[in-house]
Structure formats: C-alpha cells, structure tokens
N, C-alpha and C positions, 0 to 999 in steps of 0.2 A: 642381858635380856632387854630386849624394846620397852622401854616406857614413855616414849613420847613419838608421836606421829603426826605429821602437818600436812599429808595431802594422800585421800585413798578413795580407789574407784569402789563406786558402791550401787551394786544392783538391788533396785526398791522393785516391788509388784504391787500395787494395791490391790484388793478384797473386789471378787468377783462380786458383779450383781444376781440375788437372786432372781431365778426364775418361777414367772406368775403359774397359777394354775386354773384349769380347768375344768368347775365342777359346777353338781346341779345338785340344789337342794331337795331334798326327798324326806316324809314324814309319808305316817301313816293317813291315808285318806287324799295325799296329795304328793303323788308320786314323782311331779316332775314340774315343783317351786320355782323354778327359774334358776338363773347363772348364780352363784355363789363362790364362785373360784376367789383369792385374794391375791394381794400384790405381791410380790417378789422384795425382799430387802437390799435398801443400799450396801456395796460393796465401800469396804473401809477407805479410807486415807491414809499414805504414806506421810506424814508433815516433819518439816525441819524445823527445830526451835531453838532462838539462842537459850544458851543457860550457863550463867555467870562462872556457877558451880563447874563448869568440863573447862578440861583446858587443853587434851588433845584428843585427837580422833582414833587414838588405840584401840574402842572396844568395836570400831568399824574397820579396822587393820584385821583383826582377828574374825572375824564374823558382817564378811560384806556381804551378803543374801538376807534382804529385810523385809518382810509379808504382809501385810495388812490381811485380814481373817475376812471371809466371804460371807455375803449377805445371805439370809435363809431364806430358801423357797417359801411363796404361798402357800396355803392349805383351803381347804371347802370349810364352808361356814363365815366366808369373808373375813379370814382369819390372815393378818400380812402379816408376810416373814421378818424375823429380827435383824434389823441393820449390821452391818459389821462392825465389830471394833477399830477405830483408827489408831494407828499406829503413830505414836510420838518419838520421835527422835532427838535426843539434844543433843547442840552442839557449840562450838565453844564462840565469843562474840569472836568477830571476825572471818566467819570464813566465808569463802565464798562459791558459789555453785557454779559447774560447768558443766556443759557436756561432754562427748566422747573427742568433738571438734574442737575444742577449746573454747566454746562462744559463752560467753558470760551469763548464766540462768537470775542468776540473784546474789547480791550483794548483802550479807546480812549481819548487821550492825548495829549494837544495843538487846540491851535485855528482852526477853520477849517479840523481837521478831520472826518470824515464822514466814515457811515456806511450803508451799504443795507439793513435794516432789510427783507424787504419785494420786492418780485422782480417781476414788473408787467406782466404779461400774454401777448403771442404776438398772433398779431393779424392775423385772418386769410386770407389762401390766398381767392382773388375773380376768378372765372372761367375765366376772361380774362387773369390772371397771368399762371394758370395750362394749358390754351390752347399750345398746341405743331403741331409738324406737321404731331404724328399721331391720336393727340386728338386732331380737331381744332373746335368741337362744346365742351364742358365739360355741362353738366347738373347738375354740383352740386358745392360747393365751400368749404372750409375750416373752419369749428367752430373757434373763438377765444377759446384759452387757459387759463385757469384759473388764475389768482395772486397766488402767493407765499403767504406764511403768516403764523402765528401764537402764542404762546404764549412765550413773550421772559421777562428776568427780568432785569429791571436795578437796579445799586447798585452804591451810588456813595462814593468815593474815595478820601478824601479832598487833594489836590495841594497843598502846602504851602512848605515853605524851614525849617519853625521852629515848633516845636508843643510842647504848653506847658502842660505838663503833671505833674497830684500829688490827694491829693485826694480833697471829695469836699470841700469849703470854703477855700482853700488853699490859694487863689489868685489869679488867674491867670486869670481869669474874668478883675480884677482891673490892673493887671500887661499890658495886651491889649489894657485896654483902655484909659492908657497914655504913652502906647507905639506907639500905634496908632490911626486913627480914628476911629476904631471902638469903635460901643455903645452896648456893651454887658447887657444884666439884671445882676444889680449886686445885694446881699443882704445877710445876715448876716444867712442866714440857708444852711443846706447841698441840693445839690441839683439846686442849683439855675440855672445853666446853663444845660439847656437837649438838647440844637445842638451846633452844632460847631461854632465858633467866625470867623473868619476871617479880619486879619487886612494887611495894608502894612505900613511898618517901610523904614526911607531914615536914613541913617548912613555915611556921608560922600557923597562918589559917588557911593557906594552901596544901592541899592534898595531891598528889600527881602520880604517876608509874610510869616505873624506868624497867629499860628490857635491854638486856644483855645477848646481843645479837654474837654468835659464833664467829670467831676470827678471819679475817678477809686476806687474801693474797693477791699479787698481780695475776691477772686473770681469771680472778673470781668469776665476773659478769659471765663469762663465755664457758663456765662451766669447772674450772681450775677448784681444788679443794672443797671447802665446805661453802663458798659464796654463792654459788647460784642457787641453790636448795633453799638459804636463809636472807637470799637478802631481799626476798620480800615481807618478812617478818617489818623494813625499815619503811617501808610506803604506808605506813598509817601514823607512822610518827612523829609529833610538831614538833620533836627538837632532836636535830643530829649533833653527839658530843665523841669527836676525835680523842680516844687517848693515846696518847704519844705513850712511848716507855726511854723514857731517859736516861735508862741504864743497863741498853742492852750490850749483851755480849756481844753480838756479832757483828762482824769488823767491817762487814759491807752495807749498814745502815743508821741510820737516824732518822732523826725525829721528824727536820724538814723533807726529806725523802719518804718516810714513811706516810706523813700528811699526803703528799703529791699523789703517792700511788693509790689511797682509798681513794680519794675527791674523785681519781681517772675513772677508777672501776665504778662510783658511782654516777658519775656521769654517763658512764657506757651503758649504768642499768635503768636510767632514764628516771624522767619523772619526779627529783628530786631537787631539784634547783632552786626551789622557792625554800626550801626548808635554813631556820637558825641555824648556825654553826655554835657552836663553842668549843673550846680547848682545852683539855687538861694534859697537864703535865704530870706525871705521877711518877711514884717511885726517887720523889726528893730524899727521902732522908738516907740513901744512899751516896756521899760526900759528890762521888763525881758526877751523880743523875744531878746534885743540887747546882754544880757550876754550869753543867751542859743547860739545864732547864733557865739561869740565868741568862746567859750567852743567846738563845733563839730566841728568848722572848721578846724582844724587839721587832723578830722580824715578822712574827707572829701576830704584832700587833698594828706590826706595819699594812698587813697584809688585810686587816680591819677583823681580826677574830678578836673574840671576848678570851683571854686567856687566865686559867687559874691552876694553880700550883698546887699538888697535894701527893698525900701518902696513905697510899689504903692501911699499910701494916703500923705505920705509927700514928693512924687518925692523925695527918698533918690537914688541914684547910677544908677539911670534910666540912665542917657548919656554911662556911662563905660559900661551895661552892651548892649545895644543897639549897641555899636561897638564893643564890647567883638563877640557880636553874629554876628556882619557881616565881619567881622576877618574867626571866625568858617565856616559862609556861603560860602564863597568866596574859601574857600580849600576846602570847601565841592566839588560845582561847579565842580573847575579845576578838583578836581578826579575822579569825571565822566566820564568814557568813551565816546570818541566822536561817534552820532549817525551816522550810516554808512547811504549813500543816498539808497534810494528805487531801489531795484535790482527786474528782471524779472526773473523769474526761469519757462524754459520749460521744459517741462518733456512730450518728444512726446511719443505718443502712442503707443505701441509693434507692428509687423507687422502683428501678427495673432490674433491681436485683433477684434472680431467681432462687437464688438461695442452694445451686448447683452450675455447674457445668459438662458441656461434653465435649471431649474432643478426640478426635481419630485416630488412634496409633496402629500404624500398621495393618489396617481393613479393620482393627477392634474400635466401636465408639466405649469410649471411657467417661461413665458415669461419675463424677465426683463434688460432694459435697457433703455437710455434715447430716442433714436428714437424711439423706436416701440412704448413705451407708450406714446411719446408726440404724435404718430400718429393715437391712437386712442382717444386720448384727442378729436383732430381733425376731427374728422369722424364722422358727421353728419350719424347714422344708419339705420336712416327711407327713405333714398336714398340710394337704390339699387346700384347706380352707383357708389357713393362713396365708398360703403364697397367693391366696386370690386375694387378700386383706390386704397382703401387699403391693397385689398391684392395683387397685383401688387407690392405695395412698399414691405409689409412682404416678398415676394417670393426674390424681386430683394437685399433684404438685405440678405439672407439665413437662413430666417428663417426656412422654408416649411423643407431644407435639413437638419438644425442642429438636426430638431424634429425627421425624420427619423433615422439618427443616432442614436438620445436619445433612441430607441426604440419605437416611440408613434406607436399606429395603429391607423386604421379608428375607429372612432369614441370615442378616449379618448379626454379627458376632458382638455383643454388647456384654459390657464388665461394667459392673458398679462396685466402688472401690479400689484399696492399692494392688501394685502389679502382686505383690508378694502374697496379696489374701482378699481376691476380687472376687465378686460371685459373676459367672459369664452364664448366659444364654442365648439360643439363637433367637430373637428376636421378629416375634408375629405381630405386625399393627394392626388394630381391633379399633372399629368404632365404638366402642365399650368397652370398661374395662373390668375385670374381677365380680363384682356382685350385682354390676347390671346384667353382664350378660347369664347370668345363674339367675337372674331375675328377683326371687326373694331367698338367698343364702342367708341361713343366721334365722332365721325366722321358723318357731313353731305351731304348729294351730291348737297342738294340745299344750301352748302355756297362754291362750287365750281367756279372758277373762268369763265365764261363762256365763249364757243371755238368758232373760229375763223369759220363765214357763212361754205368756201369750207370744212371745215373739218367737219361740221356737215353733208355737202351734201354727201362727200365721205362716209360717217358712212350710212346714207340714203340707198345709193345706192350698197353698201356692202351689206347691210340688206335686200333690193330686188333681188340681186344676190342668197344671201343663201337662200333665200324662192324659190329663181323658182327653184335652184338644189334640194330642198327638195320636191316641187311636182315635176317633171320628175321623181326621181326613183320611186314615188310610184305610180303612172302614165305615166307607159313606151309608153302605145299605144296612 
C-alpha cells in the first residue's frame, strides 16, 4: 500500500460569497422604516501551510477535492451573514506549488509559511448598505461573488542538508540508519528503497539532516528507473555524498565508474554544480571492498574529493565521517547568503489608467477589467433595478464613453468578461445612464421624514389659493 507521496494534482474551491438582501424594516405604527437588508458573508479561503509534522502528501493522493465552506446570506434587521470557514491545508516543508502548465505558484519553505491557494468570494452588499441620499429606498441588493479556485499541483522538495546519493544496493539505506534514527527498509536487492529516508544526525553541537534519496541508474535524468521522480528530492541539499559500494558483485562495475555515471546523470538534471562532494566508501569490512577501497583512494583524492572509508554493518568510521559531514555542513550554512526581511513593493497605478479595457474581437467590443466584471458577478439580472445600478456604475466608470470612442454603435454586440462566462448585450448609447434617466429610482416619498403641522397647513392653503386663481380666469363673470 502507498504510504508516501511527493507530487499530486489537487483541486481547491474556496467558499462562496454570501449573498446580500433585500429588506425594509416594518413595526407597528411604522410600516415602511427604511432599507434594512444586511451584508452577505465572506466566502472561505483554501490556504497551504507548511507543517513540520506532514512529511508526505498522501492524505491529498487519496482525497484531492478540497472546499472551503460558503459565506451566509444576509438577513432583515441589518443582520450580516456568517463568514466562511477557511480551510487549512498542511503540508510538508518543501513543496512547491504549480499549476496545470507547470509555472511555479509558490515556493514554500520553512515552518509556517503559507499560501492562498484558493481566495474566498465576498460577500454581497444588502440594500441597507447601498441606501444613499439619493437612493434611500434600493429594491435589490448585491449577489455574493464566486471563490476562486481550481486545479493546482504540488510537488514536494526533500529539505535536508546531506543527500546520500550512488546506485541501488550501495548502502546508503544502512549508512542512515546508523547514522541516524531513521528505520529505512533495508535488503540485499536493487531497488529496495522507492522514497526518500530522512534522518537527523547530532555531531558535536551541530545538528544536520541527511536524506536517503532512492538509487540512481544511467539514465535516470531522462526518466530511466526510479531517478527522475526523486532526484529532485537532491536540489535542496548543501551536501551531495557519493557512496560507492566496494564490494559489488557485478563484474561490469566499480566504484570509479559508478562515481562517473551519478556525477553525468546529475549533471544532466542541472542545477547542481555548486554543491560539496564527499565520498564514501563503504562496505570495508568485506576483505576485498577493503583492498579495492585502498587501491581508488588516491585517485579519489586526486580528483580533489574529501574521501572517507566506512562500514555501515560493522560501524567502521561512522563518528569521523558524521563530523567530517558536519564540518562540510556548517561552511555549507555560513555561505548562504543571509535572507533579506519581507520588503513591500508598491507599484501605484499610471494616472490614465482606467481601470478596464476594451477591445474588438470579431464585431464583439470586449469589456475587461477587475470592477466591471466583478460588478456583473454581482448583479442580480432578473431585477430590473439592479441592472440600472449597474449601469449607473458602468457609465460612472467610463465605460459607455470608452465604447464610443472604440467605434461601437447602437446595437453592436458588447461582453463584459471572459469568453467562457461573459455577460453580452447589444449595446444602446444613452446620454444617461441607469438612475438618471429613471429620474429618482430608489427613492420613496412615504419613507420621507414627515413635516412640521404649520408647514403642511401652509402647503394646504397654497394649494387653495392656486385653485381659486385657477377658476377666476376661466370664470371671469
């Protein structure tokens, strides 16, 4: 059965926005209070987080559809809706986010870094928020906004400072696991380790982790065996250590050949050329691995590797080479560049930025920008009132005027939004738009404050005034 997994596509949705509502407060003696509708709740968040505790992405192997929970509609009484719960995901330090094209989303490395996958939908407004002072009744309110979402890949990355690399049976299974506590499957055929090891080794007052990357063959890089799957487990690693096996059976290799053919493959997999080398030679306390391992070390050292001699099964040189390698670690470290703190980069917006565009495809002018489409997100279309709300905001943005410019006339064909979920109409230009030309929309005269007895009387007697001068003239005698 699967218990470890390093790279799985994962479909996130975050949490719809609630939608706002619509309402007018009413009591006894005062039928008709005003707007009272409330907002709509935000829809949740999908977020990635490292966490020390995961080490693979199996419980996302098994269960890759992950939801963030939708925001509550408003209610009457200026009551907003409950936000969504956002959804936490952890996952293990190193992995990294991509999308379906392979283009690198985030990079995420160290405890506690976090990621949006998925960005929840907000929620809409309720008519008592949209009420103004020249729309003090609104009859309609704001749709919640969709969640963000979709199909992202992770990949992960193994962390460690050492990575023992060579081919399979080499050792390095057994070199791990009395280097450290880790309990790798150890056993006497090719092949026996298919994920990665991870152990932590104490050397003094250096502490370090080493990771037992799966056996390499010629032609790893290009997809041969188990190397292309794992050898990016090795690009986070500051120190690559070759185990040779000096007492192998097979009559068509050694140790200098076996060196050659990792070094090629990892050359092929790029990106690796700055990294320490070290050598081990393992598998001495086998008589003839002990003369072969004398016999190469020269050329070994000719060749300017750090070489050291050892025996996983009879603990030969395990202490030297365990602080040999935390020696290597430790100037590894220092030569890292120090990470610079989290800088803010504004980059304010041009002054003749519209904050959309339009452009022609094929006789359709194509609205696109982030207001105007999130405002037809929001636009409830089966209310008349709204879609004049909406174009009220299009006109007050410049839309109506950029379209003239563009050329459009009456009745060409206009989409605001993507091709796959554009809202289109045929397009009337109006010296007005939406609530001017409705004149006073939104407006009640019975939620008007009501006037003071004499000023009603005066209006009274005004009003009987203009009536008698209206019969006298047409009744002179």
């Amino acid at each position: 059965m699967t218990t470890f997994v390093d790279r799985v596509e994962l479909h996130v949705a975050a949490g719809n926005g609630g939608h706002g509502c619509a309402s007018v407060h009413r009591e006894k003696f005062k039928p008709l209070g005003g707007p009272d509708g409330g907002n709509g709740g935000r829809g949740g968040d999908v977020t990635l987080v490292v966490d020390q505790s995961v080490t693979t992405l199996l419980d996302y192997h098994h269960s890759p559809h992950r939801k963030a929970t939708n925001g509550q509609p408003g209610a009457g009484d200026n009551r907003s809706g409950k936000d969504g719960q956002d959804l936490i995901l952890p996952v293990p330090d190193g992995t990294v986010v991509l999308d379906k094209d392979g283009n690198v989303l985030a990079d995420m490395v160290g405890h506690g870094t976090t990621y949006v996958a998925g960005e929840g939908g907000r929620g809409g407004l309720g008519n008592a928020a949209l009420a103004s002072a020249r729309r003090k009744a609104p009859g309609f309110a704001l749709l919640g906004e969709p969640g963000k979402g979709g199909d992202i890949v992770l990949e992960l990355k193994t962390v460690a400072d050492v990575a023992l690399v060579g081919y399979p049976s080499a050792g390095k299974s057994s070199l791990i696991s009395v280097l450290s506590a880790a309990k790798p499957k150890i056993a006497d055929y090719p092949f026996t380790t298919l994920v990665p090891n991870l152990g932590v080794v104490t050397a003094g007052s250096t502490v370090y982790t080493i990771a037992d990357v799966p056996g390499l063959i010629p032609g790893a890089s290009q997809g041969r065996g188990l190397g292309l799957e794992f050898l990016r487990h090795v690009e986070r690693c500051s120190v690559l250590v070759h185990v040779l096996d000096t007492a192998t059976l097979e009559s068509d290799r050694d140790p200098l050949t076996d060196l050659d053919v990792i070094e090629e493959e990892l050359a092929q997999y790029g990106g690796l050329g700055d990294r320490p080398r070290v050598v081990v030679l393992n598998k001495i306390d086998i008589p003839d691995g002990k003369e072969l391992a004398e016999m190469i070390r020269p050329d070994l050292e000719a060749r300017g590797y750090s070489v050291y001699e050892a025996s996983a099964v009879a603990h030969i040189g395990l202490k030297e080479l365990s602080f040999a390698l935390a020696e290597v670690v430790s100037k590894a470290r220092a030569a890292k560049p120090k990470e610079e703190s989290t800088r803010v980069v504004i980059r304010p917006k041009a002054v003749d930025d519209a904050g959309f565009t339009i452009t022609e495809e094929d006789g359709v002018y194509r609205v696109r920008g982030e207001k105007p489409e999130r405002w037809v997100r929001q636009t409830d279309f089966s209310n008349d009132e709204a879609v004049g709300y909406l174009a009220d905001r299009l006109s007050r943005l410049g839309v109506e005027d950029k379209l003239m410019k563009a050329g459009a006339r009456a009745g060409d064909a206009v989409a605001i939004g993507a091709e796959d979920n554009a809202v289109v109409f045929d397009w009337e230009p109006t010296v007005m738009a939406g609530a001017e030309m409705l004149g006073r929309r939104g407006e009640d005269h019975r939620l008007d404050a009501p006037r003071p007895a004499a000023t009603r009387r005066k209006d009274r007697e005004a009003q009987r005034d203009d009536s008698q001068r209206e019969y006298d003239e047409f009744n002179p005698f």
